[in-house]
N, C-alpha and C positions, 0 to 999 in steps of 0.2 A: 784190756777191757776196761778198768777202773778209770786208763785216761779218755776214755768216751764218755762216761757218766758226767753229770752235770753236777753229782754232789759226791758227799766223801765218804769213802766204805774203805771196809778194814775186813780182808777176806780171812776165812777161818777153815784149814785146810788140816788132813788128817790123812793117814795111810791105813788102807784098806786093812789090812795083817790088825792092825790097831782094833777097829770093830772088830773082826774074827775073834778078837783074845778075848774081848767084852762081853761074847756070847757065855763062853766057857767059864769066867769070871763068877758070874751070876751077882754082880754088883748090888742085888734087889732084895736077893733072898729066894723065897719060894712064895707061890700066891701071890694073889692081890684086891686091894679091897673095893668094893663098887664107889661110883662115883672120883674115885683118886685117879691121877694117869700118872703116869709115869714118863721122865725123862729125863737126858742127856743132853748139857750144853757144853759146846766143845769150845774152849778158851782159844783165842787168836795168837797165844803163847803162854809161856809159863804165867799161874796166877800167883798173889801175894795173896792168900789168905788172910782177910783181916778179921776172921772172927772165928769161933771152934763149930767143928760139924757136932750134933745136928745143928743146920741156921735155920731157921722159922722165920717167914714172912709174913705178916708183922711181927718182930718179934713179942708181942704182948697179946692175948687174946685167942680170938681165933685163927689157928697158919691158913693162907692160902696157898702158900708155898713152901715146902720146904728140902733141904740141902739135906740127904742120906750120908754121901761119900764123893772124894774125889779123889782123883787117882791121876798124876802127870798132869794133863790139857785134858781131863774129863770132870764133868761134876754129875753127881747122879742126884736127883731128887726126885720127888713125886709132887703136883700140884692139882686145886681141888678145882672141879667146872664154875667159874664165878668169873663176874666181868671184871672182877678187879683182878684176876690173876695173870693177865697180860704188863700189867703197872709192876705188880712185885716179882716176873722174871725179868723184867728189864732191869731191877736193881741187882742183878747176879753179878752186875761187869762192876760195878762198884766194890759190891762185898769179895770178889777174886781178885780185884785189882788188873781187868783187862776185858777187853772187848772180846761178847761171847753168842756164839748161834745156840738157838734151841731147838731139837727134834724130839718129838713122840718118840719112846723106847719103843712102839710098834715100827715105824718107820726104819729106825736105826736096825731092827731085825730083818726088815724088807730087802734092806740094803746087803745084810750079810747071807740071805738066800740068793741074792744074784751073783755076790761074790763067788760064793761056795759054787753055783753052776758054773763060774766060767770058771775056776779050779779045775773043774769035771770036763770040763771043754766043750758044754753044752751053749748052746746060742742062747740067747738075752732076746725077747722081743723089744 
């Protein structure tokens, strides 16, 4: 597929077992506060950490972003609804030292209720 694209991508791939543990983990804690979302970018490989968790996007002022934990090829943070908070997940793949996907921690839950039914051998629509 990437040698059909006309530009350069760096795919970002994970094994399903991987999400499952993530559920159980509870990487987040308990709760959550209005207006924050929560999420999960999954590094294209091992990252270099080049700063200590928590990382806060900007780091000065107000975060829009900010880096909870990482764990392997995961990084957990929370970011806040603002137009600028697209610009400071993009700077993740810097601060880990690799090219990284972002999903909504709701989404990445999505994921692991369809896993768990085909565990159960139920059909997937």
């Amino acid at each position: 597929m990437q040698q059909k694209l006309r530009f350069d991508v760096t795919v970002a791939l994970c094994d399903g077992r991987d999400l499952l543990r993530l559920e159980t983990e509870h990487p987040f804690g308990t709760g959550s506060r209005p207006g924050i979302v929560r999420f999960v970018s999954i590094l294209s490989k091992p990252g270099r950490l080049r700063a200590s968790i928590p990382v806060s996007l900007p780091p000065n002022g107000k975060w829009f972003v900010r880096v909870v934990a990482s764990k392997g090829r995961f990084v957990f943070g929370e970011y806040r609804r603002h137009m600028k908070t697209i610009g400071y997940l993009g700077r993740l793949d810097k601060v880990f030292g690799a090219p990284a996907t972002t999903r909504n921690w709701n989404t990445i839950m999505a994921i692991v209720r369809i896993l768990k039914d085909q565990e159960k051998g139920e059909s997937v629509p």
